[in-house]
C-alpha positions, 0 to 999 in steps of 0.5 A: 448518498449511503455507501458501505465500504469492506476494508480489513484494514482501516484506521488506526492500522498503518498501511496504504490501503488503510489510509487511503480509505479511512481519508476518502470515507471521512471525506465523505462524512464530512461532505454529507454521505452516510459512510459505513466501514466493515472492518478488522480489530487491530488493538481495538474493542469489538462492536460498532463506533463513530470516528470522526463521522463515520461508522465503523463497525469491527469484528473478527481479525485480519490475520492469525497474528492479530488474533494471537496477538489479542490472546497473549496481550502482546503489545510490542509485536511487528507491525505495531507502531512505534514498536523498533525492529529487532530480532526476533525472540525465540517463542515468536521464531517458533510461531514464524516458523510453524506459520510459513511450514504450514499455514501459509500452505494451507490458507486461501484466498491470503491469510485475512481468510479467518476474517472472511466468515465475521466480516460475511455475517456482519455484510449481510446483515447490513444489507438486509436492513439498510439500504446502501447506493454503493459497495465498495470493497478494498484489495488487497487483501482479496478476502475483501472481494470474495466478500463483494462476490457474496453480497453481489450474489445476493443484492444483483442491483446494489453497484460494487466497487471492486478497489484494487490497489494490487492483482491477485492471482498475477503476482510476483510471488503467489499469495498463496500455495501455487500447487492447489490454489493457482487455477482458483486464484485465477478463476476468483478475479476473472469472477470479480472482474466480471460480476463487480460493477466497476474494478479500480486501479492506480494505474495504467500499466496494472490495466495492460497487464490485465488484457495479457492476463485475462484478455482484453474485454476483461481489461475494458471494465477498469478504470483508473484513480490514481494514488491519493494525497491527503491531507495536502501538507502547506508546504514542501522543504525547499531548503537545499540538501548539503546544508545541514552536518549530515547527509540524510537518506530516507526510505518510506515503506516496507519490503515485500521479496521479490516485488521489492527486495532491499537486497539490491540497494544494499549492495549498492551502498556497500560498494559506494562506501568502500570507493568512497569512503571518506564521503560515507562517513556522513552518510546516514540511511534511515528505514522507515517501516515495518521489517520482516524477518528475512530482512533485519540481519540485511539491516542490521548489519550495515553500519550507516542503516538506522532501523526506524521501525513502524511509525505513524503517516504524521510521523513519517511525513515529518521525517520525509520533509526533513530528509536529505534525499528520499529513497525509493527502491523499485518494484521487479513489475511495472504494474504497481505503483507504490502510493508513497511516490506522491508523498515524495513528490509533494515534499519537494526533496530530491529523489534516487530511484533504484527501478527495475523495469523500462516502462517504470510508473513511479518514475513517470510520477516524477517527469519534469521534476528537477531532483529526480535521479534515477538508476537502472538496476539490470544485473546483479552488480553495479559498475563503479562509473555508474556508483561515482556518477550516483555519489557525484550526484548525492554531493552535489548542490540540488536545484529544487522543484519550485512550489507552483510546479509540485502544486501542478503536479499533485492536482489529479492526487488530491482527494477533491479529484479522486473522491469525484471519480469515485461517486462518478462511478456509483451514481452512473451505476445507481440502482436500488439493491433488492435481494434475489432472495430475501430470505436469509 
């Protein structure tokens, strides 16, 4: 099989998206399929290049940070790996500035759109002298599937695969200006739901929410694949918390206000720190990820959080095993879920979970997991029972998942079972691609 996959962000970017598709498409390499990516430069030369099998053709950028970036030589800049948070300088204060005030007013569909036109060019010219069994396109961002749209327009017979990790026009906060872009946003994603040949989510709360949103007719295209696991480590960490000199608490990921602010968190650990102070002073909370800069003074103020700053999946999956506890702080929606929980739960650790809703899908992850411990986050202040019961429970001695049952639990993740879903998809979809118009 010959597939093309549009992804604007693909190793060696760090992010689930990239992750979860530079795996499938080696996979697939590996397997025998012919796979073509279409992607954005992110510290890299412009042009086509096989990695690891697959061929990786890259132009333009995915965001004018990446672009100002490349032009000023900047190599220690946010989102770069192994680069640690800090505040910002004044020049690149000025440019965050001018950014919110007036290019996020104005772009469309996000700020990946100045990658729609190279990627569009560098689609079309594929199709027109290859043949591909499939298109795949990767959201978010949701340039990628404008870019389905356009090729759909062209090649009706070639299947598409609309990839969708997170909703466009529904999101907690809009991806773009409200005041122009809102009734488009919407009539975009009722476009690919309906032109695309299958639309993929990671979850089934993400399906509800799209029969409320567009209806359920629209909602019956989708299917779901789960969140992927990969690689498969050997094995968790099964030594219990509390026995090394310091208690360690880990968080993987970034946060994205008001999805998922670490506002809540903070005040939590600020409030336990001052009932119990004598237990904190063991007490170290590590932030692995990128920080954005409404959150680093947050941070940076508080004496038991480390800044980790971007690491690499290797790196980070090191750290997650080696974690005392592994925190994760809940979306404000119920219909994402956050790819890291099976990273945590194949690490045997326990787990706290700050959740924010009642039908809460990363809690579901963990059903039956024996160190699972979860608080609900419903107000703005957390009563002292509910802070004593949550330190009572960081103390105390963890009985552990045993690894038969987190090898049961990681099945429907690993990418044999989510590969399968894919192809599944494609090949029930297969028709040779012909142009409506073969003239360019």
């Amino acid at each position: 099989m010959k597939l093309l996959i549009v992804s604007a962000w693909y190793k060696p970017f760090v992010h689930p998206r990239a992750h979860r598709w530079s795996a499938l498409a080696e996979y697939w390499a590996k397997k025998g399929h012919e796979v073509h990516v279409i992607t954005a430069r992110v510290n890299t030369p412009k042009g086509l290049t096989n990695l690891n099998g697959v061929f990786v053709h890259r132009v333009g950028f995915d965001s004018l940070k990446e672009y100002v970036y490349q032009i000023t030589g900047e190599k220690n800049g946010r989102g770069r790996v192994d680069v640690k948070p800090a505040q910002a300088t004044w020049y690149w204060a000025i440019l965050e500035w001018l950014y919110r005030q007036i290019w996020k007013r104005i772009y469309f569909p996000d700020d990946t759109c100045i990658w729609y036109f190279p990627a569009k060019r560098k689609l079309l010219k594929l199709l027109s002298t290859e043949k591909f069994d499939g298109l795949i396109t990767v959201s978010l961002p949701f340039t990628d599937h404008l870019l389905g749209l356009a090729a759909k327009e062209k090649y009706l017979g070639l299947p598409w695969i609309a990839d969708t990790g997170d909703p466009f026009s529904f999101q907690a906060k809009a991806p773009n200006s409200s005041f122009l872009y809102t009734p488009l946003n919407k009539k975009l994603e009722k476009e690919v739901l309906t032109k695309a040949d299958a639309v993929t989510v990671t979850v089934e709360n993400l399906i509800a929410q799209y029969a409320t949103e567009f209806g359920a007719d629209y909602a019956n295209r989708l299917s779901v694949i789960p969140p992927l696991l990969h690689p498969k480590p050997v094995s968790g960490n099964n030594v219990s918390a509390l026995e090394g000199s310091k208690l360690v608490l880990s968080y993987f990921g970034s946060f994205y206000a008001p999805t998922r602010s670490p506002e809540p968190f903070i005040r939590l650990l600020e409030r336990a720190a001052l009932l119990f102070p004598e237990f904190f002073t063991n007490v170290t909370v590590e932030i692995w990820g990128e920080v954005f800069p409404e959150f680093y003074e947050l941070f940076s103020k508080n004496p038991l959080v480390e800044l980790k700053g971007l690491r690499s999946r290797e790196q980070c999956r090191e750290a997650m095993f080696k974690a005392d506890v592994l925190i994760n702080i809940g979306n404000t929606t119920d219909f994402q879920l956050p790819s890291k929980a099976v990273d945590y739960l194949v690490s045997g650790r326990p787990v706290f979970h700050l959740s924010f809703v009642k039908s809460d899908p990363f809690r579901d992850v963990f059903l039956g997991h024996p160190a699972f411990y979860h608080m609900e986050a419903n107000s703005e202040v957390f009563s002292d029972e509910a802070i004593k019961e949550w330190v009572y429970w960081l103390g105390m001695k963890k009985v552990l998942p045993e690894k038969y049952i987190i090898e049961q639990m990681i099945q429907p993740f690993l990418i044999e079972q989510v590969s399968q879903q894919y192809i599944k998809l494609i090949s029930d979809k297969l028709v040779a691609p012909t142009p409506d118009n073969p003239e360019e």
